[in-house]
C-alpha positions, -999 to +999 in steps of 0.1 A: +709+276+175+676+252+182+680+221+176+664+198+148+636+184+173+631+223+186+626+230+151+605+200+143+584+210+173+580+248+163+569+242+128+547+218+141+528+241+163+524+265+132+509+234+115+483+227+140+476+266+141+470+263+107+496+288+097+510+264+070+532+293+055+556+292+088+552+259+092+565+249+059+592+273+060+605+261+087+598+227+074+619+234+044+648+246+067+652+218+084+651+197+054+682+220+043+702+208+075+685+175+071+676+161+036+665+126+048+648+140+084+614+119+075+588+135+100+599+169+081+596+156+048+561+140+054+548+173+071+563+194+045+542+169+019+511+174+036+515+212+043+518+218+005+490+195-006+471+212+022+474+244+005+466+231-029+501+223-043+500+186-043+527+184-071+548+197-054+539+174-023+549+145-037+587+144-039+585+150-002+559+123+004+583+099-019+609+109+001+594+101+037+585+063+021+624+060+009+636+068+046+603+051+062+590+024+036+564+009+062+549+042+068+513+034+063+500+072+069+529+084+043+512+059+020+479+076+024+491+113+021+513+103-009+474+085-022+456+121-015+486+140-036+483+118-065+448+119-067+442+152-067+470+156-097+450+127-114+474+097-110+443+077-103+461+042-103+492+057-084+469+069-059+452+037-059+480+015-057+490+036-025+455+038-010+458-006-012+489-001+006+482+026+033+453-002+041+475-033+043+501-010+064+469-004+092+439-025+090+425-006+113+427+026+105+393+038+098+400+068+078+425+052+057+399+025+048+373+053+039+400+067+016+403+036+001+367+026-002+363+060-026+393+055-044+384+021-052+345+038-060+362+062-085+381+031-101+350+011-105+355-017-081+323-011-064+323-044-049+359-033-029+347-004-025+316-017-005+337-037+016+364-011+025+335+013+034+317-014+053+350-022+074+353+016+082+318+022+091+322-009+114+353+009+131+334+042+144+342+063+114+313+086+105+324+102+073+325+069+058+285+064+062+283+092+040+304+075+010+291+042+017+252+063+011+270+077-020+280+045-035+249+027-027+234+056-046+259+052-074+249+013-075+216+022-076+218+048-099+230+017-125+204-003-117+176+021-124+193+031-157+193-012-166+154-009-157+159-029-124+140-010-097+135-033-080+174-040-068+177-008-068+151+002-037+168-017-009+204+000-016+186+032-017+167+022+015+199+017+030+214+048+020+188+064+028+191+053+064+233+059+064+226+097+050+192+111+053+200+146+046+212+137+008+179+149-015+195+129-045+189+095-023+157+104-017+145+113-047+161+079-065+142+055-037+108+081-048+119+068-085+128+034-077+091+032-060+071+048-089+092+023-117+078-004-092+047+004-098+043+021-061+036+057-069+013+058-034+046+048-016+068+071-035+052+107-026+062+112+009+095+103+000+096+127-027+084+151-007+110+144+017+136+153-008+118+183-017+118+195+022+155+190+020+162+204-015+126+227-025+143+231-062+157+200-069+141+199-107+147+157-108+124+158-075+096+185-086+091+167-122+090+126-105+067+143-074+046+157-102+043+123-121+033+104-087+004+123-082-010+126-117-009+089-112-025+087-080-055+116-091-041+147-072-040+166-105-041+200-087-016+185-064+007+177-092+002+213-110+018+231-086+046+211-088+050+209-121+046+246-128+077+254-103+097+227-123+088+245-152+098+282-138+130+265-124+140+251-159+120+267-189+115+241-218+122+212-201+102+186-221+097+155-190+080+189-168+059+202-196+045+169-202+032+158-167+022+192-166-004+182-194-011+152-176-022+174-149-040+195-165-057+168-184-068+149-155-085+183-146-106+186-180-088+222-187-080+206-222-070+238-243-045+242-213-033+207-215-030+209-257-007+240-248+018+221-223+021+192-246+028+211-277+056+226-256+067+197-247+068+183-282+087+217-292+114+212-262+124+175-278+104+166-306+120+131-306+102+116-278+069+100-283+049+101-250+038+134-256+025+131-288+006+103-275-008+123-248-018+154-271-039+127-290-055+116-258-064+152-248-075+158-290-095+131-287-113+143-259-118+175-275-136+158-305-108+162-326-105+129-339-084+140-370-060+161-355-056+133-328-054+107-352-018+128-365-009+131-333-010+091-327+008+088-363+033+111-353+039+090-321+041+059-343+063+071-364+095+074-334+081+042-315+068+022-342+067-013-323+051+008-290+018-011-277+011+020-258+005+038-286-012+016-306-037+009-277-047+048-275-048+050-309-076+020-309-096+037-285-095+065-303-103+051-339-130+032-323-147+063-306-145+075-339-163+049-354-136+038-376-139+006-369-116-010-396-082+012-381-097+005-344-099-034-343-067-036-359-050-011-338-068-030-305-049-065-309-017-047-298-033-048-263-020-086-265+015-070-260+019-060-230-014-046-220-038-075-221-022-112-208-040-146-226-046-168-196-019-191-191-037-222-193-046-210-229-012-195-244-002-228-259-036-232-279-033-217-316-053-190-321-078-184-344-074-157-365-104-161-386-114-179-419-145-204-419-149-212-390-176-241-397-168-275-375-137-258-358-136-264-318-127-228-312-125-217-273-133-182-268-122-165-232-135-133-217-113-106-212-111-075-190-147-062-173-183-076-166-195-050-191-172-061-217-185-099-215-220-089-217-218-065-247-195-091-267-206-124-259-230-118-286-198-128-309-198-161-289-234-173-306-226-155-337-192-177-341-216-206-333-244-197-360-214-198-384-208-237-380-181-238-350-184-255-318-180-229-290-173-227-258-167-193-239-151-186-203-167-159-187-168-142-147-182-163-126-208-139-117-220-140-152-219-178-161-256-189-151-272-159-173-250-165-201-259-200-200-295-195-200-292-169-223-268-190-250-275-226-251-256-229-286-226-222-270-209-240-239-204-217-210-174-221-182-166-200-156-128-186-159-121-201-129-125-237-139-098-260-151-103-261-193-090-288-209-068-273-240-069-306-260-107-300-262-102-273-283-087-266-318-080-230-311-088-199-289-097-165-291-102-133-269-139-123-269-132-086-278-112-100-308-143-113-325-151-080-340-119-078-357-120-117-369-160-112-383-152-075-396-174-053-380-184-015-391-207+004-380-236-010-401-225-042-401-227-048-354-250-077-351-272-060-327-301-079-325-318-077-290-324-092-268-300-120-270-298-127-233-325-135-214-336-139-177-339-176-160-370-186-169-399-182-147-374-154-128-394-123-144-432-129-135-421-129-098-406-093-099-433-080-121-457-093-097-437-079-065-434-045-089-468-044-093-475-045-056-462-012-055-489+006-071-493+027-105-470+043-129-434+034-141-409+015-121-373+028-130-345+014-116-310+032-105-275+025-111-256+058-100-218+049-092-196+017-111-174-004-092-146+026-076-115-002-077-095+014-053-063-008-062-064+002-098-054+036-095-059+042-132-094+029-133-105+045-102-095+076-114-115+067-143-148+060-120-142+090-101-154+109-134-180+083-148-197+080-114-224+101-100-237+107-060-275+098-056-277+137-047-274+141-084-304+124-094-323+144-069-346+164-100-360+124-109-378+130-073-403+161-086-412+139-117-447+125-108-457+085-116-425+073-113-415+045-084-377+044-080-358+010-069-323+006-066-299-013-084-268-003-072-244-029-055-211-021-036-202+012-014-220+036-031-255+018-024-249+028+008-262+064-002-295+052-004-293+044+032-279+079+043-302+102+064-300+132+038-304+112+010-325+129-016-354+103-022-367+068-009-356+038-031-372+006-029-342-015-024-345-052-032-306-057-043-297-084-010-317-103-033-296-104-060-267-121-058-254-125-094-263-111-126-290-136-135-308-122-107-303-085-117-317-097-153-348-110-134-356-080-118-344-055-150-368-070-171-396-064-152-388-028-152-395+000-173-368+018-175-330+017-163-309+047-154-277+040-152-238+055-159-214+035-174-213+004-157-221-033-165-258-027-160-263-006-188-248-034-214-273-058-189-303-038-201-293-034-233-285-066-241-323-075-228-337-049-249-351-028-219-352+011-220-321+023-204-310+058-202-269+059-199-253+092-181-219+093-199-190+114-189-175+139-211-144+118-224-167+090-225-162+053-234-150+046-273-183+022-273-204+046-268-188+068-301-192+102-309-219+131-305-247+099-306-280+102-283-283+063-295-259+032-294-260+008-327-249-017-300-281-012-284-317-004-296-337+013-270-309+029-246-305+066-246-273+081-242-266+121-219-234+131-221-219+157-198-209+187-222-188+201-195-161+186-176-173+169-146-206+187-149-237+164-141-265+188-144-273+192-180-271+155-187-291+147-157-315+177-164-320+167-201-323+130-188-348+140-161-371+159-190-372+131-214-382+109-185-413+133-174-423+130-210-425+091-210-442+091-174-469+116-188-474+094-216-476+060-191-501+079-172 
């Protein structure tokens, strides 16, 4: 008969073979020879839980510690058998001891750094899988990526991205075949604000995981925001095959679809997304955005309602609803919805928070600061508030752009002009208030917009020199060109914006067949570059080195006859000195410039041509070019 140790020996060949029925059979005869043999015991233990019957493992992993109690590896065996019956703290408790039994036993320390994971402790969990990492062991990389993710995971859901991006970045680096760490660094970049950055790593995921919905629906999101609308369709239509009705998929989808002026399609996507949870609110927001564009104003104004009525305290909301309300020309809903930009949209300067704020009343012998607020444009069309609020009795000062400071203070003497840049005093002042508030404090409608023109006016003595330098030129009109805005590459939002109010010279081309007219440019930035190109469509006279701040451009715009212009700060410049401007307008156009008007109430004399069509230049410039022929044949 073989001895124990023959025994032992054969059944542990049959382990190793992986034949774990013979093994444990001869395992279980030894043990009936030998209760208390402990290498039997263990291996029996392990054989069993090895072929999924940890229960009944245990007793013979208990046993092995009664005969060997310092058995660190029996600890860890007996740890896996209680887990995977869901004795989490026995399993625990044996894990800690396994580790304290052999310090250095990698894999024991990996066990331990997920059991302690499971539990909660993430911090000695972190520390265990650190130690094992440090000792060679590979599979603990892949829970120390999975824990990091797990960390991060938490710190996303508290809304603290930015924590969150270097334990991803880490993971990342441990584990970079894991889509899910991928696609939370892609979300941890985008909550950042750093949707450029997030794309290729969202797109690594995806080449890792092509239908990972999470991926798809964040990938989709990133590129609405950075303008790739076609881009971000196809991605967003395979999130939606993969997972019908999912509301987060529909609703960039509209954004998409949106951002490529297919409207009708984008109303579609959002009403499906309202129907797949009808108690979020960003898509009813978004369906009044695309409404709106639609010239829908009532139906977007229930959208915006609707929206207000689940997020009632949402600025977002209130802010599109503004803009809307305003296009409109209800002015009364609009200037009260368009103080909510104060929270969270719009920032007071902080040199000015602590000043009260006037919310209107008599003004009369009140020191009342007033400071300028997002574009050139804007301070130019409502500074005319600045004078008004001085007519009424109140001492006035105004911040503005330093680019606009020497017009406005030629143009206003009543009222003291600073650049925004300068150091104001607060204790000057009784109380401030944001330029495009004055509407709201003086209760402006529609018949009621103080829009007497001119009220600003070029440095004296400015204009005769460019009417004579005009004249030079010979006969018939002088019209000057403003064809692209400023693009502001890092604002992703408003260049996306420009990209769809701004024009290429090429599309102006028809003004060169329309006799008597003398074209100049007055386009500053990269797109004045245009007028330099060898293909461009026409000669400019091109006198803009000249002007180096928007007094200048004043000088030189009121010697002209006309303006052409998009949306830009130049066409409230000309309209605010009363010269005849035509404005090009895209098809979701500005809320100042309202709805279905040829005129502006802001503005006597400027002509508006709106696109009818998406992104579709060559009716309004066609019907611009006409009216201009007209006027030239009239000059002549």
């Amino acid at each position: 008969m073989a001895s124990i140790l023959e025994a032992l020996e054969a059944a542990l060949s049959y382990h190793r073979a992986g034949d774990l029925a013979s093994a444990t059979d001869l395992y279980g005869r030894i043990l009936a020879v030998e209760p208390t043999q402990a290498d039997a015991l263990h291996l029996m233990g392990v054989a069993l839980s090895q072929m999924g019957r940890p229960a009944e493992a245990l007793p013979h992993l208990r046993g092995t510690l009664e005969v060997r109690p310092g058995n660190g590896r029996a600890h860890q065996d007996l740890a896996l058998a209680l887990r995977a019956v869901g004795d989490i703290a026995g399993a625990l408790a044996n894990f800690r001891e396994a580790a304290r039994l052999e310090p250095n036993a990698a894999d024991v320390l990996n066990n331990l750094g997920s059991a302690l994971s499971a539990a909660g402790d993430l911090d000695g969990a972190e520390a265990a899988l650190e130690r094992a990492l440090a000792l060679g062991y590979a599979e603990a990389a892949r829970n120390l990526a999975a824990l990091l993710s797990n960390r991060a995971s938490a710190l996303l859901l508290a809304g603290d991205p930015a924590a969150a991006e270097p334990l991803l970045t880490r993971a990342r680096a441990l584990d970079p075949h894991l889509p899910i760490i991928q696609c939370q660094q892609g979300m941890a970049l985008a909550a950042m604000g750093r949707k450029a950055e997030a794309i290729p790593v969202f797109q690594a995921a995806l080449a890792l995981a092509p239908d990972h919905l999470d991926t798809l629906i964040n990938l989709g999101d990133a590129l609405n925001d950075q303008g790739r609308f076609d881009e971000a369709e196809a991605v967003l239509r395979r999130a939606a095959e993969l997972a019908p009705g999912t509301m987060s998929a529909l609703n960039n989808l509209g954004n998409a679809l949106l951002g490529q002026g297919r409207l009708g399609q984008a109303v579609e996507s959002y009403c499906a997304s309202i129907a797949a949870d009808p108690t979020v609110y960003q898509p009813r927001v978004n369906l009044g955005t695309a409404l709106r564009d639609l010239g829908d104003d009532d139906a977007a104004d229930e959208a915006y309602k609707a929206a207000l009525r689940l997020r009632p305290g949402e600025p977002s909301i209130h802010w599109q609803r503004a803009l809307a309300r305003l296009a409109a020309g209800d002015f009364e809903t609009g200037w009260e919805e368009y103080e909510w930009r104060w929270r969270g949209i719009v920032a007071v300067p902080e040199a000015l928070a602590r000043l009260p704020e006037w919310t209107g009343g008599d003004p009369a012998g009140k020191r009342i600061l007033v400071h300028c607020e997002q574009g050139h444009g804007d301070t130019l069309q409502f500074c005319r508030y600045a004078a008004l609020l001085a007519r009424h009795g109140a001492h006035v000062g105004l911040t503005a752009q330093p680019l606009l400071v020497r017009l406005l203070r030629d143009s206003l003497p009543e009222v003291r002009i600073f650049s925004e840049t300068e150091a104001v005093d607060p204790a000057a002042w009784d109380a401030r208030v944001a330029l495009m508030s004055l509407p709201h404090r003086f209760g402006t409608r529609l018949d009621t917009i103080p829009a007497e023109t001119p009220y600003l006016r070029a440095p004296t003595g400015t204009v005769e020199g460019w009417r004579a330098r005009l004249a030079a030129l010979g006969p018939g009109l002088k019209v000057g060109l403003v064809w692209a805005g400023d693009p502001r590459r890092t604002v992703t939002a408003a260049h996306i914006v420009d990209r769809r109010r701004s024009l290429s010279l090429a599309a102006l081309a028809p003004l060169r067949d329309v006799p008597g007219l003398t074209l100049l440019s007055l386009q500053k930035g990269e797109a004045a570059m245009q007028a330099q190109a060898p293909d461009r469509p026409f000669d400019l006279v091109d006198w803009t080195d000249e002007l180096f701040d928007f007094a200048d451009t004043a000088g030189l715009v009121s010697a002209l006859d006309l303006v052409v212009t998009v949306d830009t700060a130049v066409a409230h410049l000309a309209g605010a000195l009363r010269r005849p401007t035509c404005v090009l307008s895209r098809f979701d156009g500005c809320w100042r410039w309202l709805r279905d008007r040829k005129d502006s109430p802001w503005y006597p004399g400027l002509s508006l041509y709106r696109q009818s069509r998406w992104a579709d230049w060559e009716r309004p410039v066609a019907e611009m070019v006409a009216d201009i022929r007209d006027l030239a044949a009239r000059a002549a």
